[in-house]
N, C-alpha and C positions, 0 to 999 in steps of 0.2 A: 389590639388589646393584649400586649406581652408582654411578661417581666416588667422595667417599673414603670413603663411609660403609662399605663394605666391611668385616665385621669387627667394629661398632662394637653388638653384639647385638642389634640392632633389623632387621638389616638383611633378613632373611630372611624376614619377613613383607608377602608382594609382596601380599595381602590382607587387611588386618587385618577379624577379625568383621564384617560389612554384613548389615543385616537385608534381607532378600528381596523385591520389591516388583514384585508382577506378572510380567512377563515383559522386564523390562529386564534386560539381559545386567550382567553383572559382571566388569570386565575386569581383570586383575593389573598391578601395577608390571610393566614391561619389566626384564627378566635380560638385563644381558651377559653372556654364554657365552664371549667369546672366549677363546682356548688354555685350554677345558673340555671335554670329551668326554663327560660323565656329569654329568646331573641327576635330583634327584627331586623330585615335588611329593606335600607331603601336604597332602590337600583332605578340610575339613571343613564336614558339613552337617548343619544343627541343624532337630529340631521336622518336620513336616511338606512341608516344600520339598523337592519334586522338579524336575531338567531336566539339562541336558548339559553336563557339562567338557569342553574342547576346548582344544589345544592350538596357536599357532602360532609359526612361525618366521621370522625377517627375516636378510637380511645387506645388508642397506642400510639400516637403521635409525638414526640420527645425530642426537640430541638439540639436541647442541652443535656447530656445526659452528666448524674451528678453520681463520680466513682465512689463515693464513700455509702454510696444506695446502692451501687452495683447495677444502677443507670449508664444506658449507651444509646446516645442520638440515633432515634432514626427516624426515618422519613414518613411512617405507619400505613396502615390498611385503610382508605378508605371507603367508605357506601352511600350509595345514593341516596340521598333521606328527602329528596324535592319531592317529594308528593304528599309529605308533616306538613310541607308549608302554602297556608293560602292568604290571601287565593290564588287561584293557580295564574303562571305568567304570565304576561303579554306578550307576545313576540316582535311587538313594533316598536320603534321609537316612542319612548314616556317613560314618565317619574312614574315609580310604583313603590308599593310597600310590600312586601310579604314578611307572614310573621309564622315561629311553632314554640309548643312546648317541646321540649326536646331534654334528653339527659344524655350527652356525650360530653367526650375529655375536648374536644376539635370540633371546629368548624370551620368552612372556606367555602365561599361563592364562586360561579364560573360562568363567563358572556362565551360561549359558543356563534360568530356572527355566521351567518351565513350569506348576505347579501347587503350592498349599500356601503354608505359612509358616512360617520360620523364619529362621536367618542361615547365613552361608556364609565360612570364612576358607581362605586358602592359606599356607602354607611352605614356600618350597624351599630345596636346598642343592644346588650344583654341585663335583665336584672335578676334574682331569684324572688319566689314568691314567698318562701319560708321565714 
């Protein structure tokens, strides 16, 4: 959900299917949230792969930065915000939901596998309630 692809039905899949491979993290496209209050992510986990989805947040995150703001890309600070979001995860294989209100600039998912095999994708969708 960046820049103008917003909308363009592709956009929503910040993980498309990735097969599982050891214990390398799996990290999601970055969500801008801005003027969003409400996201959800549904996280799915295929075949035998177990470990931990984890959620974080930035508000200094800046891809692009825009010289005439006196903007400079960086890659931001981010904090652990998975414990806004329930209900809390599964750590086995299954479709699940998790949802928070939240007010940050950033957002990214992360599959931590720790055992097994299979593949893992995310989907979110953000709206504001105002």
């Amino acid at each position: 959900m960046t820049g103008d692809r917003r909308g363009d039905g592709e956009d929503y899949k910040v993980i498309p299917s990735t097969t599982v491979s050891g214990t390398t993290p799996i990290v999601s496209a970055v969500v801008d949230i801005r003027d969003l209050d409400s996201i959800g992510f549904q996280l799915i986990t295929t075949g035998t792969a177990a470990g931990d989805w984890t959620f974080e947040a930035s508000n200094n995150f800046q891809p692009e930065g825009i010289a005439s703001y006196g903007q400079v890309p960086t890659s931001g600070d981010w904090s652990d915000v998975t414990a806004l979001f329930s209900p809390a995860a599964v750590t086995t294989a299954s479709n699940q939901f998790k949802e928070a209100n939240i007010r940050a600039r950033s957002i990214r998912a992360t599959f931590t596998p720790s055992a097994g095999a299979g593949t893992v994708r995310a989907n979110v969708n953000a709206k504001s309630w105002s």
